[in-house]
CHARMM internal coordinates of N, CA and C (Angstrom, degrees):
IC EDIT
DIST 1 N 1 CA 1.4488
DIST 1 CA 1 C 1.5180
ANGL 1 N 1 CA 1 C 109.19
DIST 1 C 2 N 1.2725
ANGL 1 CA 1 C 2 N 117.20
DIHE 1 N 1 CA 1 C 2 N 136.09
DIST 2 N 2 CA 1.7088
ANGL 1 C 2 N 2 CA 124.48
DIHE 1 CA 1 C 2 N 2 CA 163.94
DIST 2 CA 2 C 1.0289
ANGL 2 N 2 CA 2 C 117.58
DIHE 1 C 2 N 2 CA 2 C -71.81
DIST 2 C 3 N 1.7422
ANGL 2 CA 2 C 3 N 103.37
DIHE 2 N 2 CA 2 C 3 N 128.79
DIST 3 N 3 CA 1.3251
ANGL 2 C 3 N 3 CA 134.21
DIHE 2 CA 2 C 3 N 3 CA 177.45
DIST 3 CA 3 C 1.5333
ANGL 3 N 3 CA 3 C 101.09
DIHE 2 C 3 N 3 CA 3 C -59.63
DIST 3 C 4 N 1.6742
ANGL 3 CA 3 C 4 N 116.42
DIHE 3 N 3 CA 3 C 4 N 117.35
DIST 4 N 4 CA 1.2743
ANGL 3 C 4 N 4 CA 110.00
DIHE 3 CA 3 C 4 N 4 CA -171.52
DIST 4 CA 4 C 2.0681
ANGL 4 N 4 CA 4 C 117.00
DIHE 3 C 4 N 4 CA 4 C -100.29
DIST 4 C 5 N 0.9762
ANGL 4 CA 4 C 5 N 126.69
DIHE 4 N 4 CA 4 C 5 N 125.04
DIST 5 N 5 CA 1.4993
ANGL 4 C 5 N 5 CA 145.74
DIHE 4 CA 4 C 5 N 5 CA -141.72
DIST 5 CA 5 C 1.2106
ANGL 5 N 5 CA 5 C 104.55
DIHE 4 C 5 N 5 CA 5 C -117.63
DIST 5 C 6 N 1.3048
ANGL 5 CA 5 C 6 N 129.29
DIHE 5 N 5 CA 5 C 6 N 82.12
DIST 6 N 6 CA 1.5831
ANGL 5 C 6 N 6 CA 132.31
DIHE 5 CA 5 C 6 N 6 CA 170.23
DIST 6 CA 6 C 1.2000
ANGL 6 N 6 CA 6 C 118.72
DIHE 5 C 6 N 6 CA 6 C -54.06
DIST 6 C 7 N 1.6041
ANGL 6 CA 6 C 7 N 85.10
DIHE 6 N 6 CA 6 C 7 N 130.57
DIST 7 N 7 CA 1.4277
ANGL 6 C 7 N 7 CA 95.76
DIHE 6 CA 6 C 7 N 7 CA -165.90
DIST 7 CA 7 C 1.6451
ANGL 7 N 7 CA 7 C 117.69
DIHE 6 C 7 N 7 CA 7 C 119.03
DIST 7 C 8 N 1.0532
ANGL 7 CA 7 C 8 N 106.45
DIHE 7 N 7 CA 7 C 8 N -35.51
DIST 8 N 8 CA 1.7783
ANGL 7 C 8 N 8 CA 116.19
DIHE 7 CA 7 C 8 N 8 CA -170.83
DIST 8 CA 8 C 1.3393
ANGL 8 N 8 CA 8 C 109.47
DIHE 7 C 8 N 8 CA 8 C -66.90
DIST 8 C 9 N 1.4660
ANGL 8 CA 8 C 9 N 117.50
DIHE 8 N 8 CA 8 C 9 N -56.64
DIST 9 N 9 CA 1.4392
ANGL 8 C 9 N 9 CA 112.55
DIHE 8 CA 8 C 9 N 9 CA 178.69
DIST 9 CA 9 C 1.4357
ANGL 9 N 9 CA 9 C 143.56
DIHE 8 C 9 N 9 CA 9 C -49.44
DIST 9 C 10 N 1.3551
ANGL 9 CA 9 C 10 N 104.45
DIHE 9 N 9 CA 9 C 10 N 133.10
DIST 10 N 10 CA 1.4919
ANGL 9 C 10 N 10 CA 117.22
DIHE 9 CA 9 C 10 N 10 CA -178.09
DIST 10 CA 10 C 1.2861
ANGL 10 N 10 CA 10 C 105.49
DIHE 9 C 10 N 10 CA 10 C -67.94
DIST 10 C 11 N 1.5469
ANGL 10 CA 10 C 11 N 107.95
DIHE 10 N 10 CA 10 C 11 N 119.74
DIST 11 N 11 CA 1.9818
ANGL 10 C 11 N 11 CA 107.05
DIHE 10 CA 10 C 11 N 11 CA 168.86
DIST 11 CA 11 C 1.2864
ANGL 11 N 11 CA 11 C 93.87
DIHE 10 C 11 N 11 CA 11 C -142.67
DIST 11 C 12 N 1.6089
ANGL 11 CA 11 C 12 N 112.33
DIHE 11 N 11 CA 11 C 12 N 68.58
DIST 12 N 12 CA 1.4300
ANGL 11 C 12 N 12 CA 134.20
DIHE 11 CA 11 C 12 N 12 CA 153.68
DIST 12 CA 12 C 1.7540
ANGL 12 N 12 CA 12 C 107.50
DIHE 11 C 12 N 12 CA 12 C -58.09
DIST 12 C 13 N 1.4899
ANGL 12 CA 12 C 13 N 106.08
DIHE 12 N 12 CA 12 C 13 N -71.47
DIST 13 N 13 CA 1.1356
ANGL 12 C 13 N 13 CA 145.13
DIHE 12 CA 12 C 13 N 13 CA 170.96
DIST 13 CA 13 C 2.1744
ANGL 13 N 13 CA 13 C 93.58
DIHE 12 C 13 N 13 CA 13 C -35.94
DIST 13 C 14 N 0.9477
ANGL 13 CA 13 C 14 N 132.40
DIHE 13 N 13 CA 13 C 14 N -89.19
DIST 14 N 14 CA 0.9388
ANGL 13 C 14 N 14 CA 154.48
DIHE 13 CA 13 C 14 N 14 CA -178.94
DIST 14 CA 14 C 1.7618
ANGL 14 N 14 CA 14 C 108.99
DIHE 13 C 14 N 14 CA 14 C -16.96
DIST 14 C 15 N 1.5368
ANGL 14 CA 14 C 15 N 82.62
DIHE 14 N 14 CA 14 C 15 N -50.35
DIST 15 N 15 CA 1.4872
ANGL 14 C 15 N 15 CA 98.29
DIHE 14 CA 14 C 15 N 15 CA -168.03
DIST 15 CA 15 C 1.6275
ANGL 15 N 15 CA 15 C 116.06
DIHE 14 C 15 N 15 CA 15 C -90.65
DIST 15 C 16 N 1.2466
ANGL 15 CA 15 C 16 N 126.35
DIHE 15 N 15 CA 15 C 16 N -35.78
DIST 16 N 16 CA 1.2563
ANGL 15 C 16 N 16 CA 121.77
DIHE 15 CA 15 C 16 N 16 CA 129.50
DIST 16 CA 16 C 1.5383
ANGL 16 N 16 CA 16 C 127.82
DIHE 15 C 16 N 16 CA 16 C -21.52
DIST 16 C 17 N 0.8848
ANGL 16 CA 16 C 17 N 103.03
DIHE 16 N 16 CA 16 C 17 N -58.18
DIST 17 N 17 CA 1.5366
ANGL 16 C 17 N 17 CA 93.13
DIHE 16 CA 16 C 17 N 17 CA 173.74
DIST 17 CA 17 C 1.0719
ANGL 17 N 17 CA 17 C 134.13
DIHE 16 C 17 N 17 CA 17 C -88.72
DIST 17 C 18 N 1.2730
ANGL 17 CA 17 C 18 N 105.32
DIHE 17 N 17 CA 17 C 18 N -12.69
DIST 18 N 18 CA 2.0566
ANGL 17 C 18 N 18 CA 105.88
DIHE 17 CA 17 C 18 N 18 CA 155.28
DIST 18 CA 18 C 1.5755
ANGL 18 N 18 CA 18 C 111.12
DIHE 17 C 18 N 18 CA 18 C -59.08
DIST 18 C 19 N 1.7485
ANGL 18 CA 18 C 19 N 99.80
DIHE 18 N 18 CA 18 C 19 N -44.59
DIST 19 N 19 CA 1.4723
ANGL 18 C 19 N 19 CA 101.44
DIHE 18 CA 18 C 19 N 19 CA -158.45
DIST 19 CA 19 C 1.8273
ANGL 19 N 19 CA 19 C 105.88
DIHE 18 C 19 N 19 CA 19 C -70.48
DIST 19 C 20 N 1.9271
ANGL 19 CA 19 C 20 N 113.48
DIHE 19 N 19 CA 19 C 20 N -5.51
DIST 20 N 20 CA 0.9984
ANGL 19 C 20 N 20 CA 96.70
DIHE 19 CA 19 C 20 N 20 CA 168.69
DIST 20 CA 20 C 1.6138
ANGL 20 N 20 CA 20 C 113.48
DIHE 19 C 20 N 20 CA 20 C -104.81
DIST 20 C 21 N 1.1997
ANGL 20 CA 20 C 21 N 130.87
DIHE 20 N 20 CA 20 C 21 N -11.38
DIST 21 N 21 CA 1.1098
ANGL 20 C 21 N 21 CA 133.26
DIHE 20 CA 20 C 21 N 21 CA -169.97
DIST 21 CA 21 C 1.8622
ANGL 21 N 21 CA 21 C 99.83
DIHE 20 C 21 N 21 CA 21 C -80.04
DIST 21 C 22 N 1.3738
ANGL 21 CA 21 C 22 N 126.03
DIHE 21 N 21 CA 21 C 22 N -9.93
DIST 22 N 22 CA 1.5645
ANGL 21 C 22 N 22 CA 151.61
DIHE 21 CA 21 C 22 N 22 CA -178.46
DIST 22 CA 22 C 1.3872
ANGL 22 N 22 CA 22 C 114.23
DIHE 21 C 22 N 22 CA 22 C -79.96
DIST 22 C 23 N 1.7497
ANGL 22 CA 22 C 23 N 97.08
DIHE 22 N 22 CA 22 C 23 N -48.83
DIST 23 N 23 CA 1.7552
ANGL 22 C 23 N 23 CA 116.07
DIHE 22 CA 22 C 23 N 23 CA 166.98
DIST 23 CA 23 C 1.3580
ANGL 23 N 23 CA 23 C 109.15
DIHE 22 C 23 N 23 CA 23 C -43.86
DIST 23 C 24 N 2.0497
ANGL 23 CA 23 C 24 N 95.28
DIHE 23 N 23 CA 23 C 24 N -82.66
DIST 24 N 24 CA 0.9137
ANGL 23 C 24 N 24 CA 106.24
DIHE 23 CA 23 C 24 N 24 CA -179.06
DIST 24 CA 24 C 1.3436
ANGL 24 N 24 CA 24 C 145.89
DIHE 23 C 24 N 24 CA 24 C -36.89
DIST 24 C 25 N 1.5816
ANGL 24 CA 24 C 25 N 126.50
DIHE 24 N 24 CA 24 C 25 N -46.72
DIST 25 N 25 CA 1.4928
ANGL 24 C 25 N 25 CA 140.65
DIHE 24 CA 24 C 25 N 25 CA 136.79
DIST 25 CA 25 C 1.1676
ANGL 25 N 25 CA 25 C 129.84
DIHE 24 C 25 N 25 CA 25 C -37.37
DIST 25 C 26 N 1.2198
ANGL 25 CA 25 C 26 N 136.64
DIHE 25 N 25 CA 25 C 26 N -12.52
DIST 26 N 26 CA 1.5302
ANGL 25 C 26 N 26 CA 149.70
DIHE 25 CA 25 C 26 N 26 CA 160.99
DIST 26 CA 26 C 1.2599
ANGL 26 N 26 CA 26 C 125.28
DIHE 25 C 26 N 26 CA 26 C -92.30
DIST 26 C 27 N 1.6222
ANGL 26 CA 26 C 27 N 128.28
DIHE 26 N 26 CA 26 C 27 N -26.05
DIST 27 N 27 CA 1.0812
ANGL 26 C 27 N 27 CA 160.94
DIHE 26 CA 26 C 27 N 27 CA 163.82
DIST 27 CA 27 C 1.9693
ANGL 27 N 27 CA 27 C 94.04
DIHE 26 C 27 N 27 CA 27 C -77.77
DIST 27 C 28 N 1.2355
ANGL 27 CA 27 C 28 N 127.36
DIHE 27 N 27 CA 27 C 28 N -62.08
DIST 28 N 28 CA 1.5061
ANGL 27 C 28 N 28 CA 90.93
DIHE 27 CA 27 C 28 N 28 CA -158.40
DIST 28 CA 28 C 1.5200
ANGL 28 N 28 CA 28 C 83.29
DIHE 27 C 28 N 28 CA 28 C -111.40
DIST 28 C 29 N 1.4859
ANGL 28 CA 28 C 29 N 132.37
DIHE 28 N 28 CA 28 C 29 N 47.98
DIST 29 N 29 CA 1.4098
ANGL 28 C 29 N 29 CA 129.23
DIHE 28 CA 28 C 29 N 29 CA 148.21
DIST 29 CA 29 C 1.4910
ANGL 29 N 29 CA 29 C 92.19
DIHE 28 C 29 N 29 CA 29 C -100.63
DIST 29 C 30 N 1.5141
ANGL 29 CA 29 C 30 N 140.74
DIHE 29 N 29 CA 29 C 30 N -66.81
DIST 30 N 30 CA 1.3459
ANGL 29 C 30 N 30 CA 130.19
DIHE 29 CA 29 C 30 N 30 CA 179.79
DIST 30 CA 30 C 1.5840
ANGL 30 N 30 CA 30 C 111.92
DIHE 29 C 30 N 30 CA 30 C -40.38
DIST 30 C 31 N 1.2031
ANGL 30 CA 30 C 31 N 118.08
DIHE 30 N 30 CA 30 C 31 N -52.18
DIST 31 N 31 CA 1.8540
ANGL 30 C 31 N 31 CA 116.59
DIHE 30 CA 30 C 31 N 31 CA 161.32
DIST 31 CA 31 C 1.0461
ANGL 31 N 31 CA 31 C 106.94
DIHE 30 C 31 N 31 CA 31 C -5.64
DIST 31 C 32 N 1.5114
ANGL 31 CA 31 C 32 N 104.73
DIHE 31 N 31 CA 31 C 32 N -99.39
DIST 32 N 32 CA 1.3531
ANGL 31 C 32 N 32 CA 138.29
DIHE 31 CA 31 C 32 N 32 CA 167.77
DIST 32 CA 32 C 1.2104
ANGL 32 N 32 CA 32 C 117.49
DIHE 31 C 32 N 32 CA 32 C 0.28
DIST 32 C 33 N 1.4867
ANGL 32 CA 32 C 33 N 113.94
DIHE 32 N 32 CA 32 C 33 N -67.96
DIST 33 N 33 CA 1.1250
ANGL 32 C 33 N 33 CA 136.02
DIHE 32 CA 32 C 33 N 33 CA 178.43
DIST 33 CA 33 C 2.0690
ANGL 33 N 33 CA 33 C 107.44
DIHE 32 C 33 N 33 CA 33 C -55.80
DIST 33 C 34 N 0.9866
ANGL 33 CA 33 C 34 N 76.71
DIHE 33 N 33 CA 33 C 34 N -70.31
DIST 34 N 34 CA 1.8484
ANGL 33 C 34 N 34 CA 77.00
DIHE 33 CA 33 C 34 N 34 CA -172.33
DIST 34 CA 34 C 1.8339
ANGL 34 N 34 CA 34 C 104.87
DIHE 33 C 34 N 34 CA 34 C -53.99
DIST 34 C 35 N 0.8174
ANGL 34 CA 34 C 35 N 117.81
DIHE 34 N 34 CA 34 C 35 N -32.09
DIST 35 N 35 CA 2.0028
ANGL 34 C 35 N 35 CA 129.77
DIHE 34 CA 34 C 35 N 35 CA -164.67
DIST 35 CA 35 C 2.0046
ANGL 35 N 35 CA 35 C 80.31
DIHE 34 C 35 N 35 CA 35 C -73.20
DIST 35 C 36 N 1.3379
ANGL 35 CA 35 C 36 N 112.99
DIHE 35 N 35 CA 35 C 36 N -55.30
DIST 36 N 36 CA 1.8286
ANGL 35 C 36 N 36 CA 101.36
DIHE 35 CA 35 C 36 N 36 CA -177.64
DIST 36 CA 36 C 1.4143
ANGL 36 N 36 CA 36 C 126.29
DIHE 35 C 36 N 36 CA 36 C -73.87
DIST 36 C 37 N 1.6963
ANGL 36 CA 36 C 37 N 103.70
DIHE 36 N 36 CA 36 C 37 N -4.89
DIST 37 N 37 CA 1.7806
ANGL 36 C 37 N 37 CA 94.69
DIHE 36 CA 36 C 37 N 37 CA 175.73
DIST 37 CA 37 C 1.1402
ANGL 37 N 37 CA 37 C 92.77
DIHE 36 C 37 N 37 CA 37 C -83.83
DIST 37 C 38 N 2.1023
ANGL 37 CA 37 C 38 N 119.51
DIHE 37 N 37 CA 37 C 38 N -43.37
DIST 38 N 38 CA 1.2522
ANGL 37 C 38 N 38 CA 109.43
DIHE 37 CA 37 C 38 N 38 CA -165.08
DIST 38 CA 38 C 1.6871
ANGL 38 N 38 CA 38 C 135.83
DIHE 37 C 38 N 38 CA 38 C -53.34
DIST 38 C 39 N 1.7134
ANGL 38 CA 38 C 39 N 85.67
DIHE 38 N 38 CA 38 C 39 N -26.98
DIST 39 N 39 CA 1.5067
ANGL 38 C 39 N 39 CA 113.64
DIHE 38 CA 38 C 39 N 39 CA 167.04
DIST 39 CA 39 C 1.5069
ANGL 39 N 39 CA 39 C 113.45
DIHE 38 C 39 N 39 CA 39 C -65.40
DIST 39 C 40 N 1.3069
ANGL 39 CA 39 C 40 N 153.90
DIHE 39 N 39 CA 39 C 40 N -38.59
DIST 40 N 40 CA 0.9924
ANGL 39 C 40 N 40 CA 170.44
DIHE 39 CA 39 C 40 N 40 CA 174.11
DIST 40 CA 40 C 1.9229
ANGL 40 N 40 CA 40 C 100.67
DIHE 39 C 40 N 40 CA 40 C -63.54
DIST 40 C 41 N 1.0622
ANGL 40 CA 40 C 41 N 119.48
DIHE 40 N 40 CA 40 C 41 N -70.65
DIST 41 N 41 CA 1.4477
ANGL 40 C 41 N 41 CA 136.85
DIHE 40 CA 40 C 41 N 41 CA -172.38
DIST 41 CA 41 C 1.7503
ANGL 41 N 41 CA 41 C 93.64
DIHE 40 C 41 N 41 CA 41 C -56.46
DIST 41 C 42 N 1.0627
ANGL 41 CA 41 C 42 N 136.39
DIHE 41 N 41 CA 41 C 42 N -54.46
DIST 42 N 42 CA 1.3801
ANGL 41 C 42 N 42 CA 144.54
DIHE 41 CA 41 C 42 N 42 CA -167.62
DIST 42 CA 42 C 1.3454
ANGL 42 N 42 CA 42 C 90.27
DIHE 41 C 42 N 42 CA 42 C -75.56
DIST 42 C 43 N 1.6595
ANGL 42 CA 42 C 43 N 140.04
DIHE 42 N 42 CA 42 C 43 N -82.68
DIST 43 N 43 CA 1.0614
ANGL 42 C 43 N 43 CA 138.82
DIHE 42 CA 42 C 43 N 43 CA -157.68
DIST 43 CA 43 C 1.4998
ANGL 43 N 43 CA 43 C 117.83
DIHE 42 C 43 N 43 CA 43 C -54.54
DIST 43 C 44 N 1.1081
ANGL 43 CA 43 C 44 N 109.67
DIHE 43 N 43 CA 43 C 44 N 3.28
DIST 44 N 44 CA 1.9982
ANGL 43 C 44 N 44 CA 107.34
DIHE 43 CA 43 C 44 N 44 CA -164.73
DIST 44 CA 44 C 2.0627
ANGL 44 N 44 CA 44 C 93.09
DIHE 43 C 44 N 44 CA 44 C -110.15
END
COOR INIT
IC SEED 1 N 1 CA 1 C
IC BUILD
């Protein structure tokens, strides 16, 4: 087994996918957001 060395690992991969799972969550929290004023503005 390899002696494991902090620090060495590649989290190219890793980090990409925060930065899309970050998108994504910011994108359908602003959604969200606009779909409940519109809801608000219509319902009154």
């Amino acid at each position: 087994m390899a002696e494991h060395k902090h620090g060495e690992m590649d989290t190219t991969a890793q980090e990409k996918t925060f930065e899309g799972f970050m998108s994504m969550t910011t994108k359908a929290t602003i959604g969200i957001i606009v779909f409940l004023i519109f809801l608000a503005l219509v319902a009154v």
